[in-house]
C-alpha positions, 0 to 999 in steps of 0.5 A: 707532247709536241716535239716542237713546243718541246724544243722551244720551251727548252730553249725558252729555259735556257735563255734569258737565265729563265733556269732561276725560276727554278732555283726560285721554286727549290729555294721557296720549298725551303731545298738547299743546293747543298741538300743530296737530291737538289739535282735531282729535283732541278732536272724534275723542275726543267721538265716541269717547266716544259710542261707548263710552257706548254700547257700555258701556250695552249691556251694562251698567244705569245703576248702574254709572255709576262703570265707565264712566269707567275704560273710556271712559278705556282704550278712548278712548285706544287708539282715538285711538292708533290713529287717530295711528299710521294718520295716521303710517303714511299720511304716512310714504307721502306724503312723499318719502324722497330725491331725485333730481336730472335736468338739462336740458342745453338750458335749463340747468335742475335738476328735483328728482323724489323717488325713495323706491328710492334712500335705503337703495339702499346699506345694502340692498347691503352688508347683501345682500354681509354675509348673502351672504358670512356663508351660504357661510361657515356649516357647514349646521347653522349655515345652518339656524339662521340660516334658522330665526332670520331666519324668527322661530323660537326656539331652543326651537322649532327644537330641537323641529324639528330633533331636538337639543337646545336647546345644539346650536343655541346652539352653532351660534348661537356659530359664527354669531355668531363668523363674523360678527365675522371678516366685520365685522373685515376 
């Protein structure tokens, strides 16, 4: 980072009440003023504007001043996207998914321990028995699809590989689909 861009694209930012961008890029992003970490993620925006300016100058003269502010507008607003989807992604981490209640019988006193295994401990189950009993049903052409598809091939792709045709493998997707719903209707 260069002291002196630096310095001048500060300065840049307070003049001209360049500061409304950023308020812009924060009201686009849907953050209120009134939310609790909305200076938090202004000051994050300054310094993001520096860092545009300074990217953008590097490659760009003093002339196409009028650029900039479209670009320090699109790039600002990523940069703070993903700023708040790490943010979220780290407290989703932090906090405790469910909890688990231990008792000591001597004191007669509840501990509350969080126990992130036991929220979808159920769903995980009977999703396992559904897919389990929906594979021994399934002929091997239709195995096959099901493998391909729950490993994000497309019908495309996998009618490439499998050397058939696109309508085969609908075909199989049908007996699939149908195999399922019996399963689903017991």
């Amino acid at each position: 980072m260069n002291d002196k861009i630096s310095t001048f694209a500060f300065k840049h930012l307070l003049q001209d009440n360049n500061t409304k961008l950023i308020h812009g890029v924060l009201k686009s992003l849907g953050i209120a003023p009134s939310r609790s970490d909305y200076q938090d993620l202004y000051q994050e925006g300054c310094l993001l504007y520096v860092d545009a300016y300074e990217t953008f100058f590097a490659t760009h003269s003093h002339e196409d001043l009028e650029l900039f502010g479209p670009y320090a507008f699109r790039r600002i607003k990523w940069r703070l996207l993903d700023c708040i989807r790490k943010e979220v992604r780290q407290q989703a981490h932090c906090e405790p998914l469910s909890l688990v209640v231990a008792g000591d019988s001597d004191s007669g006193q509840e501990f509350v321990h969080p126990d992130p295994l036991a929220l979808n401990f159920e769903g995980e189950i009977l999703a396992s028995a559904f897919f389990q009993g929906l594979w021994e049903k399934c002929s091997m052409q239709e195995q096959a699809y099901l493998a391909n598809r729950v490993a994000g091939m497309s019908i495309t792709k996998m009618a490439q590989m499998l050397g058939v045709s696109r309508q085969s493998i609908y075909k199989w997707r049908a007996g699939v689909i149908d195999k399922a719903k019996k399963i689903i209707e017991r």
